[in-house]
C-alpha positions in Angstrom: 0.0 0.0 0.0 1.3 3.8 -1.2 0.3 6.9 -0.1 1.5 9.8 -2.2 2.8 13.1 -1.5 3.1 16.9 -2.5 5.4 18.7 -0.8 6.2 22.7 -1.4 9.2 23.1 -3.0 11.1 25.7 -0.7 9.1 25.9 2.6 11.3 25.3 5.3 10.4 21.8 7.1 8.7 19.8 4.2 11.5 17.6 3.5 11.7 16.9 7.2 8.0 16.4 7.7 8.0 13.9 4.7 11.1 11.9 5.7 8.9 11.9 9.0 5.6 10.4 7.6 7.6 7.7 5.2 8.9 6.4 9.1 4.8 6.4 9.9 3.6 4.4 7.0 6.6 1.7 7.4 5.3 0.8 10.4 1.9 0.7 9.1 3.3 -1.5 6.3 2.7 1.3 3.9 5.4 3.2 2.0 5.5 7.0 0.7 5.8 8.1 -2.9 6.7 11.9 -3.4 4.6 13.1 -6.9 6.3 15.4 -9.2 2.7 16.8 -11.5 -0.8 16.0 -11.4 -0.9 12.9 -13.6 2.7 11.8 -12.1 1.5 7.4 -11.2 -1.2 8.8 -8.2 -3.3 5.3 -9.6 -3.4 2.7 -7.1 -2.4 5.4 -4.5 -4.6 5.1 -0.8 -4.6 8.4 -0.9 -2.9 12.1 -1.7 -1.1 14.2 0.9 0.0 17.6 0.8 2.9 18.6 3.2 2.8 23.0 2.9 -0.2 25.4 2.2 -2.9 25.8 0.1 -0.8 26.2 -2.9 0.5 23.0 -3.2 -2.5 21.7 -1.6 -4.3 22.4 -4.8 -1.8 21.0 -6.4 -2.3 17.8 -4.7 -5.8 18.6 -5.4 -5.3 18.1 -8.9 -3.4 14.5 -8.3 -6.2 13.3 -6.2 -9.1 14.5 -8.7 -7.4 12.7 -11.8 -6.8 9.2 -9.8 -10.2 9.7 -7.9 -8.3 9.5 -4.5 -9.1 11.4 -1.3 -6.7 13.9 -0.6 -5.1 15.3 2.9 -3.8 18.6 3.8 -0.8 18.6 6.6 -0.8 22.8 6.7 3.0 24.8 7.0 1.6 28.1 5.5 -0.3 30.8 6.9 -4.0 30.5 5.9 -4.6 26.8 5.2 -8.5 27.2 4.2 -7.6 23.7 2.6 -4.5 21.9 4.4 -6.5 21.6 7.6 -4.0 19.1 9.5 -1.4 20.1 11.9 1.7 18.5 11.2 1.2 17.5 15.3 -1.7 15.3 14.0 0.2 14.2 11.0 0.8 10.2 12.3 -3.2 10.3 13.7 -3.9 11.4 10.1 -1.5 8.9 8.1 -3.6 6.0 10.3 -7.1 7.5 9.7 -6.4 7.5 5.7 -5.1 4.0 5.4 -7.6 2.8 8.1 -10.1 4.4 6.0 -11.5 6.7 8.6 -11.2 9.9 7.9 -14.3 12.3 6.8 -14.4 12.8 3.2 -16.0 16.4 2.4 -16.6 16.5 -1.6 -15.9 20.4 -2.8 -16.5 21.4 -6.4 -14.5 21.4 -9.1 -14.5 23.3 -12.2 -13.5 22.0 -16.2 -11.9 24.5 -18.5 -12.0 24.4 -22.1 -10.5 26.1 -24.5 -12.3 26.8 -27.8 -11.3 24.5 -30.5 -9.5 22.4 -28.5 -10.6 19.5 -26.8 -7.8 19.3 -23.4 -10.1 20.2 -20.2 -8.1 21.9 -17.6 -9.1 21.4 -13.9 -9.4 24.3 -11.5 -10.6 24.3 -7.5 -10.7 27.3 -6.8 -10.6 29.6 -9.7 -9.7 30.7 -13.4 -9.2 33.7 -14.4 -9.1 35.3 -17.8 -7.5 38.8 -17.3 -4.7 41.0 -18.7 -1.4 40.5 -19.1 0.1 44.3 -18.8 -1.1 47.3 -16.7 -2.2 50.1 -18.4 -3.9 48.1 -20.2 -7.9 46.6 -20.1 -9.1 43.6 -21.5 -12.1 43.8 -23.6 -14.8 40.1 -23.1 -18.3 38.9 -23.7 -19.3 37.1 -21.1 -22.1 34.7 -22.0 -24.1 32.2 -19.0 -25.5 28.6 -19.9 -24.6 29.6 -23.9 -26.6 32.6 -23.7 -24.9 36.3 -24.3 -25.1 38.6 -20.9 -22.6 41.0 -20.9 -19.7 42.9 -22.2 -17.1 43.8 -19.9 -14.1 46.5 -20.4 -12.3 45.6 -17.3 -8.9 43.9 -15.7 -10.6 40.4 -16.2 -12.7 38.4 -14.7 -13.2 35.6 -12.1 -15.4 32.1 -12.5 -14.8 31.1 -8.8 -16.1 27.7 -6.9 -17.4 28.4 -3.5 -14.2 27.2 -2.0 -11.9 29.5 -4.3 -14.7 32.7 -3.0 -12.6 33.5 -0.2 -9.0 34.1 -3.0 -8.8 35.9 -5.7 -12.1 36.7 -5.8 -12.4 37.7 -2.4 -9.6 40.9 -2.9 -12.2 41.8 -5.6 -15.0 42.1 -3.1 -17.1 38.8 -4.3 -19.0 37.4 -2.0 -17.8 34.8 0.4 -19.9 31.3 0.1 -19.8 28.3 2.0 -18.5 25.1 0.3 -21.7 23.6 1.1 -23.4 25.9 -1.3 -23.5 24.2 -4.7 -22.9 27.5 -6.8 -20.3 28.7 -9.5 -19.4 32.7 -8.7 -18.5 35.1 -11.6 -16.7 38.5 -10.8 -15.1 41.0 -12.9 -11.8 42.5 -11.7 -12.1 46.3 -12.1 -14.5 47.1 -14.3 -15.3 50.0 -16.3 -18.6 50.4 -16.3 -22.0 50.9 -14.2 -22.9 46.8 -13.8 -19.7 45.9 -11.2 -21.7 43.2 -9.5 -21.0 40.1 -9.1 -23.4 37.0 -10.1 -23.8 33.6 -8.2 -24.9 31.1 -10.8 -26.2 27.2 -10.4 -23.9 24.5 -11.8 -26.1 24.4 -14.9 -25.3 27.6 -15.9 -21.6 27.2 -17.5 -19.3 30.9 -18.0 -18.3 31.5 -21.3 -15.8 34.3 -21.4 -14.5 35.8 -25.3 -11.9 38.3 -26.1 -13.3 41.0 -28.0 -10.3 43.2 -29.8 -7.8 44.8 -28.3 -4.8 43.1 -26.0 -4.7 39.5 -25.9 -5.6 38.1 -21.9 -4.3 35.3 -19.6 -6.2 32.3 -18.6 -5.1 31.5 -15.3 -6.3 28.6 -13.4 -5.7 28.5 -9.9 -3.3 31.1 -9.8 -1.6 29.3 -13.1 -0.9 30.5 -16.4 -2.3 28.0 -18.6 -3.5 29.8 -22.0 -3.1 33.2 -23.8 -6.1 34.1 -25.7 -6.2 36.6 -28.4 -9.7 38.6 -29.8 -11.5 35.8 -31.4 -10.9 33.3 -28.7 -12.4 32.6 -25.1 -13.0 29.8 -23.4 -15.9 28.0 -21.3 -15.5 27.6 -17.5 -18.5 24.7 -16.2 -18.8 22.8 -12.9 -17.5 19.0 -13.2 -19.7 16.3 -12.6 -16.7 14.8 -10.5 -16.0 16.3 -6.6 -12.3 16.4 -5.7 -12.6 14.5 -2.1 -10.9 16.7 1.1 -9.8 14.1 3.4 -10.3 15.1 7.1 -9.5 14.8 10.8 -11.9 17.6 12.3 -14.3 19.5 10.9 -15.4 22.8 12.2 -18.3 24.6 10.8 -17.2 26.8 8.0 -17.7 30.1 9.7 -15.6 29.0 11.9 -12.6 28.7 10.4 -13.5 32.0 8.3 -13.7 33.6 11.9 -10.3 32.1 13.2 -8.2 33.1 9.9 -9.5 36.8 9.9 -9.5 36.9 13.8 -12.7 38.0 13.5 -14.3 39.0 17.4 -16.4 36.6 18.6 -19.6 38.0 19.4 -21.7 37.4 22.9 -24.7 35.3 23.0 -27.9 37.3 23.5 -29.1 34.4 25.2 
């Protein structure tokens, strides 16, 4: 039995912590495997672990959503909306996956598609199609379920899951939705005209975002550059039938852990 792992790259105590969990899984009869890309052998894996923050815990993410596996966060960053584990709990978390004990909480993912081509690129928490120089707007048509809505002179904009609502599109005052909520969230960065609202759509109503002329844009998904797109291209941003699976220990109401990582007051009970 294999369990794989993501570390990050450069923080400081990921080597350690990995060298750590291979001694845990030995004497569990398991053994570690350290994954270099999303499609890098994560079949026949018990699971995916990430060993940093939510960076490269989306991009163990990824790994786990392509093999189907669950996928557990051991958090060394700040933040850690995603990588939920302490790296205190990380040998209670190693038995919980192979015992097969752990909570599985399914979050949405989305599929991105290029016009023309036929590759779909997976996101979890956003893609963004926006400019590539300042000084300079992007000119899209935005169209929902295949149906034209708007044109938007603007930095770019932002098809966001409900997990991804509290990133990028957060700093560009969307709203902030729980990942219960089955809901894709489309906001424009900066716009340039009156209509600067941002929409909250059902998973049946796929984005389609165009360049119109002017300077080509940036796909980015999940902080990412994947594509450039000139005028005349776009691409379509829809909710995938499949979940990617968050492995847990605990699981503390969603508020909650908004609360704790804006150390927001806690108010008094009126009662």
């Amino acid at each position: 039995m294999e369990v794989g792992f993501v570390l990050h790259p450069t923080r400081p105590g990921a080597r350690e912590l990995y060298e750590r969990a291979s001694d845990v899984l030995r004497r569990y009869g398991a053994r570690a495997r350290e994954l270099g890309g999303e499609r890098d052998g994560s079949r026949g894996l018990r699971g995916v672990v990430s060993l940093g923050g939510d960076g490269t815990m989306l991009r163990a993410m990824a790994a786990a959503w392509h093999a189907d596996l669950p996928v557990l966060g051991v958090n060394l960053g700040q933040l850690g909306y995603l990588a939920e584990v302490d790296p205190a709990a990380l040998e209670r978390a190693l038995a919980a996956l192979l015992e097969g004990t752990v909570r599985i909480e399914e979050r949405l993912a989305l599929e991105v598609t290029v016009c023309g081509e036929h590759e779909r690129i997976v996101g979890f928490n956003e893609v963004v199609v926006e400019r590539q120089s300042s000084g300079h707007l992007i000119r899209t048509t935005v169209s929902i379920a295949g149906r034209p809505f708007l044109r938007y002179a603007a930095d770019g904009v932002i098809v966001a899951t409900p997990t991804g609502s509290t990133a990028y599109a957060f700093s560009a005052r969307g709203p902030v939705v729980s990942p219960h909520v089955d809901a894709l969230v489309l906001t424009p960065l900066a716009p340039h005209q009156l209509f600067d609202r941002s929409l909250v759509l059902s998973l049946d109503e796929p984005v389609g975002i165009g360049i119109l002329e002017g300077p080509p844009a940036s796909v980015m998904v999940d902080g990412v550059a994947r594509r450039v797109l000139c005028p005349g291209e776009g691409v379509e941003v829809a909710a995938s039938a499949r979940r990617v699976r968050l492995a847990q220990l605990e699981a503390p109401p969603f508020h909650e852990v908004l609360r704790a990582k804006f150390s927001l007051e806690v108010p008094e009970s009126p009662c």
